[in-house]
DRENMARLO-108645 format. One record per residue (C-alpha): x, y, z. Coordinates in steps of 0.001 Angstrom, whole numbers, always signed. Example, Ala and Ser with C-alpha at 12.3 -4.5 7.8 and 13.67 -1.06 7.14 Angstrom:
<site <+12300 -4500 +7800>>
<site <+13670 -1060 +7140>>
This chain:
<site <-1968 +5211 +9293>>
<site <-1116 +1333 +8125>>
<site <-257 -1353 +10425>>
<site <+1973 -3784 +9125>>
<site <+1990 -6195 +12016>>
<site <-754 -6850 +15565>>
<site <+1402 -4422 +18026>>
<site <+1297 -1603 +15027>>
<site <-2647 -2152 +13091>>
<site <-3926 -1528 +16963>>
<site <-1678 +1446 +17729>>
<site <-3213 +2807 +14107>>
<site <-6726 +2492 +15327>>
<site <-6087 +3736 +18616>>
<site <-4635 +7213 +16943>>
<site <-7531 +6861 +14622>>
<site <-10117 +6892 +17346>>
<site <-8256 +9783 +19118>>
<site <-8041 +12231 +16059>>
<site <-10757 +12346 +13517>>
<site <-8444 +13223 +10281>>
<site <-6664 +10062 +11064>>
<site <-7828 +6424 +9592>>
<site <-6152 +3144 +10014>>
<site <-5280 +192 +7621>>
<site <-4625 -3117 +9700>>
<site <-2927 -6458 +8794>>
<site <+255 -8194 +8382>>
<site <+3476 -7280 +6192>>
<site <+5038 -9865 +4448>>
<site <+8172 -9478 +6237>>
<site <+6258 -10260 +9525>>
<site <+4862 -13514 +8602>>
<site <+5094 -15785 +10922>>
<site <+7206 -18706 +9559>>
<site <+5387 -21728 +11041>>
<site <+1793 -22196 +9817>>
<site <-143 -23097 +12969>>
<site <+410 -19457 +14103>>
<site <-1633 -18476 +10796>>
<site <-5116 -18834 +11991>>
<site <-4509 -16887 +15504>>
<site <-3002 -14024 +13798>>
<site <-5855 -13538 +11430>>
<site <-8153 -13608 +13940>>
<site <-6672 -10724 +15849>>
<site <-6726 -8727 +12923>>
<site <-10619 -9862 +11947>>
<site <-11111 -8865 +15533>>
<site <-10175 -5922 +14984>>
<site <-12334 -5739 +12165>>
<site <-15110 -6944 +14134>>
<site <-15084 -4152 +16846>>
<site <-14338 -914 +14835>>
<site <-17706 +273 +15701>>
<site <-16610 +3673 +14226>>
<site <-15672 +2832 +10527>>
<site <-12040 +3648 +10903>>
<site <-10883 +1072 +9263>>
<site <-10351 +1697 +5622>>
<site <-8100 -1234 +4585>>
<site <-6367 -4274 +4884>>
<site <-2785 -4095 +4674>>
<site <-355 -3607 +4343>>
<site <-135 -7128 +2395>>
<site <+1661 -8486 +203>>
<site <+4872 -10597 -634>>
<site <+8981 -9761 +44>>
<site <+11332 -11523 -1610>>
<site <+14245 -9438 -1192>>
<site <+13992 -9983 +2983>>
<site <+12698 -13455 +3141>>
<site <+13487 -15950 +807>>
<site <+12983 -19015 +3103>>
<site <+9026 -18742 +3483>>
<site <+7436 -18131 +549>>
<site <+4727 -20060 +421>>
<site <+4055 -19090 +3665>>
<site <+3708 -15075 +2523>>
<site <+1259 -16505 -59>>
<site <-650 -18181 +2073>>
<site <-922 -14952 +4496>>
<site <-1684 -12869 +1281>>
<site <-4445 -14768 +173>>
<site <-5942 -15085 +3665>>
<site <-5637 -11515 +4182>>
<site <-7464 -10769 +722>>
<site <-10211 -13388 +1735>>
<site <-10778 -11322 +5079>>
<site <-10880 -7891 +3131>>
<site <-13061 -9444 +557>>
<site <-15538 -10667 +3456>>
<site <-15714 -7231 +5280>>
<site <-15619 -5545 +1638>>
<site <-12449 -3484 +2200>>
<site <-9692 -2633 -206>>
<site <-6342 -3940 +445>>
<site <-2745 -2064 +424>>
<site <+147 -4152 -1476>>
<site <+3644 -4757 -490>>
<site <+5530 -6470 -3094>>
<site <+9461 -6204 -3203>>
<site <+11356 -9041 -6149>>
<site <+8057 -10807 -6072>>
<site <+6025 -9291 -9399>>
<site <+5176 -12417 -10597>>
<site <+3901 -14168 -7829>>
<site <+1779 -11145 -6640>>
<site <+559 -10791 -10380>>
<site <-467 -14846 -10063>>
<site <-2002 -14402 -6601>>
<site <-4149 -11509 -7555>>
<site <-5411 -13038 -10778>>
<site <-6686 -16298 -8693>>
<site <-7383 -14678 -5437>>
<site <-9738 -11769 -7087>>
<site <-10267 -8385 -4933>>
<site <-13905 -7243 -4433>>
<site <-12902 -3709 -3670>>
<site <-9213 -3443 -5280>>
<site <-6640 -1349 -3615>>
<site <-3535 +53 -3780>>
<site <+394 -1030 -4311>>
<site <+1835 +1578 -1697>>
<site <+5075 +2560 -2603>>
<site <+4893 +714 -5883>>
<site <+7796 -205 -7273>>
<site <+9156 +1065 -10819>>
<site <+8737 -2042 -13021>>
<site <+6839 -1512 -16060>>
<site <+5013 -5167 -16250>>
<site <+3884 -4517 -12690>>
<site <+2040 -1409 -12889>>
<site <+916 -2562 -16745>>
<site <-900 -5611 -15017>>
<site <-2049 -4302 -11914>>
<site <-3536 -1211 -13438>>
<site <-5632 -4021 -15702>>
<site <-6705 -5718 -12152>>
<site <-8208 -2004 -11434>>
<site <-5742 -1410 -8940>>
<site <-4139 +2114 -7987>>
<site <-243 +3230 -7910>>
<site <+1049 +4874 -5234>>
<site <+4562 +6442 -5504>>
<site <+6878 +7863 -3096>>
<site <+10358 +8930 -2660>>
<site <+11951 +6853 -5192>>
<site <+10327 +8660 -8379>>
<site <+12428 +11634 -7302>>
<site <+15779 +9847 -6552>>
<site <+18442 +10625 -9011>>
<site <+19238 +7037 -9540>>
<site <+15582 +6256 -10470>>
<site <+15983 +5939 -14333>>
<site <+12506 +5107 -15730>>
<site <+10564 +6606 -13075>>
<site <+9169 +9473 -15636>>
<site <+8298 +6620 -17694>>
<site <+6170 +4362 -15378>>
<site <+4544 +7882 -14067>>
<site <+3373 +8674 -17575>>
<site <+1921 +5411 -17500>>
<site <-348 +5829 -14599>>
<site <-3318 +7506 -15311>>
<site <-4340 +10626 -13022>>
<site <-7484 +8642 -11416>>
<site <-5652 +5798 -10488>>
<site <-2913 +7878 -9098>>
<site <-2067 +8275 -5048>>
<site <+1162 +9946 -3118>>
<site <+2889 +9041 -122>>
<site <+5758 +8990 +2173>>
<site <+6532 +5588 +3260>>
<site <+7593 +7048 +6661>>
<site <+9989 +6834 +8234>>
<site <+12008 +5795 +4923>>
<site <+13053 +6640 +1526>>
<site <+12850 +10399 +2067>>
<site <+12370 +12450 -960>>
<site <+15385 +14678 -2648>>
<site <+16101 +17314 -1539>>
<site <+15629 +15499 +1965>>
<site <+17219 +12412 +1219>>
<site <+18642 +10362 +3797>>
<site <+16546 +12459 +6503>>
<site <+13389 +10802 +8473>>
<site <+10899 +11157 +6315>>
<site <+7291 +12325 +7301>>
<site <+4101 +13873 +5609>>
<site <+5642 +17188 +4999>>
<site <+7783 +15702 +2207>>
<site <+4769 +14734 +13>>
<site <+4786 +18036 -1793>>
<site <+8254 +16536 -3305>>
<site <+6790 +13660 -4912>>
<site <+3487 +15776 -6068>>
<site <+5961 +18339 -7699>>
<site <+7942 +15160 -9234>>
<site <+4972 +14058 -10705>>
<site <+3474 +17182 -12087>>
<site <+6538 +17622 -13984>>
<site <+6278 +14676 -15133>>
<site <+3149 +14883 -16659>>
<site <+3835 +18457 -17310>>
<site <+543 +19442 -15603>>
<site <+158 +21802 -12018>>
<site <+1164 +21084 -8754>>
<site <-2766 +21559 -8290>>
<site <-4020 +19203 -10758>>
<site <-1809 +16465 -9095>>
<site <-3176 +17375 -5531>>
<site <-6547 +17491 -6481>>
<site <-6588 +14032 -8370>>
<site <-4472 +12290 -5317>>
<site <-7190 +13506 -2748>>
<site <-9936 +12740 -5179>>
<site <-8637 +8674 -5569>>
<site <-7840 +8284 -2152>>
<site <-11380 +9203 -1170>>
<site <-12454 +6711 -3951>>
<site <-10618 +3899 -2230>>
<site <-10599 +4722 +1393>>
<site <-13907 +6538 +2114>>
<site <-16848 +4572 +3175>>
């Protein structure tokens, strides 16, 4: 489960501790950045707290991280700042981080190229831009697709999946949003995965059981410990 602000990474590792299938990414979305810079360092400390006393290795990321254009527009330099702080902290407890990045390709392209990742990661819910998953499957970073590759709408999608190589490939949901057809415009949760997995092997024209096999085998490659 990914937090995405403090209230939400600590509910993830308290569901973690509680059920053993369960693991928890922790940080701070771009789109809950705070938006003056003195509340920087006491945010990132709860989070490296966190860190600090997860005495169970259930933490198996940072994120999610990243940068949000479409939302905020007014602190920008601000979400960089957070993003490379955040990739600092996973770099210094050697954990992988999870990418957010919504109208901001180039800057999150930049900020990974100066702000290298010791263990990589993963842009969750990546979006369908060809120069994007090009460059960041150059930095050694996964794609993760959800809903979106199955959306009538989504135009190149069977063109940026055929780009993705099967071990640097990884499914999700995105819950509660951007529900896969046939479920569009429902809640989304886990049991809509299949969707995307289907959308993908036919795609690559390959089975439903090569895709699930490869997806579990990468995220063990990035998450396990």
């Amino acid at each position: 489960m990914s937090g995405y602000d403090i209230p939400s990474s600590k509910f993830s590792i308290e569901l973690a501790y509680q059920y053993p299938f369960i693991t928890a990414i922790c940080g701070i979305s771009p789109n809950d950045v705070p938006f003056k810079e003195e509340e920087i360092e006491g945010m990132l400390q709860q989070i490296e707290i966190m860190l600090q006393e997860d005495k169970l290795n259930k933490i198996v990321a940072v994120g999610e991280i990243g940068l949000d254009y479409y939302w905020n527009k007014e602190n920008k330099e601000m979400q960089k700042i957070f993003f490379q702080k955040q990739i600092e902290l996973a770099n210094s407890y050697e954990l992988p981080i999870v990418i957010h990045t919504r109208e901001a390709v180039q800057d999150t392209l930049e900020l990974l190229k100066t702000t290298p990742v010791k263990k990589k990661g993963v842009f969750h819910c990546c979006p369908l831009n060809r120069e994007l998953v090009k460059e960041a499957l150059k930095l050694g970073f996964y794609i993760s697709f959800a809903g979106p590759i199955t959306f009538k709408n989504a135009k190149n999608a069977e063109e940026i999946v055929q780009m993705v190589p099967m071990d640097k490939i990884l499914i999700e949901t995105d819950s509660p949003y951007l529900a896969p057809e046939p479920k569009r415009g429902t809640r989304n949760d886990s049991r809509n995965v299949i969707f995307i997995a289907e959308k993908i092997a036919q795609f690559k024209q390959i089975s439903l059981q090569e895709v699930a096999k490869a997806t579990y085998q990468n995220a063990i490659q990035i998450f396990g410990k």
